[in-house]
C-alpha positions in Angstrom: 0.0 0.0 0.0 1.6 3.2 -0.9 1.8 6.3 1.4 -1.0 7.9 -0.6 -3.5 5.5 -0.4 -2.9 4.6 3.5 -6.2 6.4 5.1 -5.6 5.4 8.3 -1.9 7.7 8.0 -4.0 10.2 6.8 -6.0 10.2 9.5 -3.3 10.1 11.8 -1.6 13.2 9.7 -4.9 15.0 10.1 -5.0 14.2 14.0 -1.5 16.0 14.4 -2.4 18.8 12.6 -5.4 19.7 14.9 -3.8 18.9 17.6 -1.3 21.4 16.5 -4.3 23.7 15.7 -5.6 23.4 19.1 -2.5 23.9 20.9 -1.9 27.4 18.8 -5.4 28.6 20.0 -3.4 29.0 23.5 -1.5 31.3 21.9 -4.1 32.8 19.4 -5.7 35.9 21.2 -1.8 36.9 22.1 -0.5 36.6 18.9 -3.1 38.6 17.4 -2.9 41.0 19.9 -6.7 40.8 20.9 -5.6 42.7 24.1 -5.1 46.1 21.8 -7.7 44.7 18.9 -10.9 44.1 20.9 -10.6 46.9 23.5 -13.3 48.8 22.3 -16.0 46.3 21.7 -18.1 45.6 24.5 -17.3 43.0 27.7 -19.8 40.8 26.2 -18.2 40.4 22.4 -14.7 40.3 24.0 -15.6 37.8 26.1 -17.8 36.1 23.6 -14.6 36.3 21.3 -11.9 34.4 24.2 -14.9 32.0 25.1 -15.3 31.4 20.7 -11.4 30.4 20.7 -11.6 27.7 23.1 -13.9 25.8 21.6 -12.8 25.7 18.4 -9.5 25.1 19.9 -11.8 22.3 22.1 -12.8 20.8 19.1 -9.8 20.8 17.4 -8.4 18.5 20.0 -11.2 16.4 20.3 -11.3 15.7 16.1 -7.3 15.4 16.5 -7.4 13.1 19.2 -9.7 11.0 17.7 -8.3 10.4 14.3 -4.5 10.9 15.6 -5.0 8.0 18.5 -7.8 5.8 16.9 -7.2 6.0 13.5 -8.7 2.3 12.9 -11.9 2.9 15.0 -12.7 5.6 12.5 -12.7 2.7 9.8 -14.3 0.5 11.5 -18.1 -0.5 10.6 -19.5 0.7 14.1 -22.9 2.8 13.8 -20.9 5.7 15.6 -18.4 6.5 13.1 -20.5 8.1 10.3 -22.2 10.3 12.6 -18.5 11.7 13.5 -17.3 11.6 10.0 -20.2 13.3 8.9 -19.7 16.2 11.3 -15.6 16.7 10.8 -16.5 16.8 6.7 -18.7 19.6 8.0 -17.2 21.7 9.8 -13.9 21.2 8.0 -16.0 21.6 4.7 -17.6 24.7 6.3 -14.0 25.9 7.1 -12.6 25.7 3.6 -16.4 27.8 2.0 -15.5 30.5 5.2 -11.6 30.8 4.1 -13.1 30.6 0.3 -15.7 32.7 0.4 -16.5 34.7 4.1 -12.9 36.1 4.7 -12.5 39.5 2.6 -9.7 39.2 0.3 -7.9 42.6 1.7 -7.4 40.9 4.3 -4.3 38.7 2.5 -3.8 39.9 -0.6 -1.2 41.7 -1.7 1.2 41.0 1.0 3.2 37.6 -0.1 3.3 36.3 3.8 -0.8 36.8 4.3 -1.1 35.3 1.0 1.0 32.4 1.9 -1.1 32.3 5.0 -4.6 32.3 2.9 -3.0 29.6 0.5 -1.7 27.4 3.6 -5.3 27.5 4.7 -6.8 26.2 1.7 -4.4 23.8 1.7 -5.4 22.6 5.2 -8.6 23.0 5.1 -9.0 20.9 1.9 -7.0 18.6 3.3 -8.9 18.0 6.6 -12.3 17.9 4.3 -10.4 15.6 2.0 -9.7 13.2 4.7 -12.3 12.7 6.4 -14.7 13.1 3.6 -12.5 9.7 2.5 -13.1 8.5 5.4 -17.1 8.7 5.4 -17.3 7.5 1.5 -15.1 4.4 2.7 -17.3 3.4 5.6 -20.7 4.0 3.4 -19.7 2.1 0.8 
């Protein structure tokens, strides 16, 4: 079986890159200096914002734990899986359409590091849909 074709590497690939997501939401509201950014919305949407970042960062390490540490059991023909499959293809689908289509292009373009950035995202974020979209079509099948 060639590295390409091995989905249960890919999942494991996937599962250490959210868990490397999740660990840089620690880091996330510093790095992007939310301290200065946010300091003149109101206590509830900074709040809202901090509280918004660990869950996603949450979820990041739940997905990655799962297909990082039980790579097989997301194979496997149990009942459970295509519920959980279903849900990573959609919020990693949803990811990709919001990097796509939601974030405003200013934001990246012109500027070859935020355009690496944007493209890195895609890349992830097709990757992570890719893979576990796999995944589902495998256990349906």
């Amino acid at each position: 079986m060639s590295v390409l074709s091995d989905l249960g590497l890919h999942l494991r690939v996937a599962g250490a890159v959210l868990l490397c997501l999740a660990a840089s939401h620690l880091v996330l509201p510093r790095a992007m200096g939310w301290n200065v950014e946010l300091r003149g919305v109101s206590l509830l949407t900074r709040q809202v914002s901090y509280v918004h970042a660990y869950f996603i960062g949450l979820l990041c390490a739940m997905f990655g734990l799962v297909a990082a540490l039980f790579p097989s059991d997301l194979l496997a023909r149990d009942p459970l899986v295509a519920p959980i499959l279903v849900g990573a293809v959609a919020v990693w689908g949803s990811r990709l359409v919001v990097q796509l289509f939601v974030f405003d292009s200013s934001l990246w373009r012109g500027r070859a590091l935020t355009v690496a950035g944007h493209l890195a995202f895609v890349a992830l974020w097709s990757y992570l849909t890719l893979v576990f979209a796999w995944a589902l079509f495998r256990h349906l099948s």
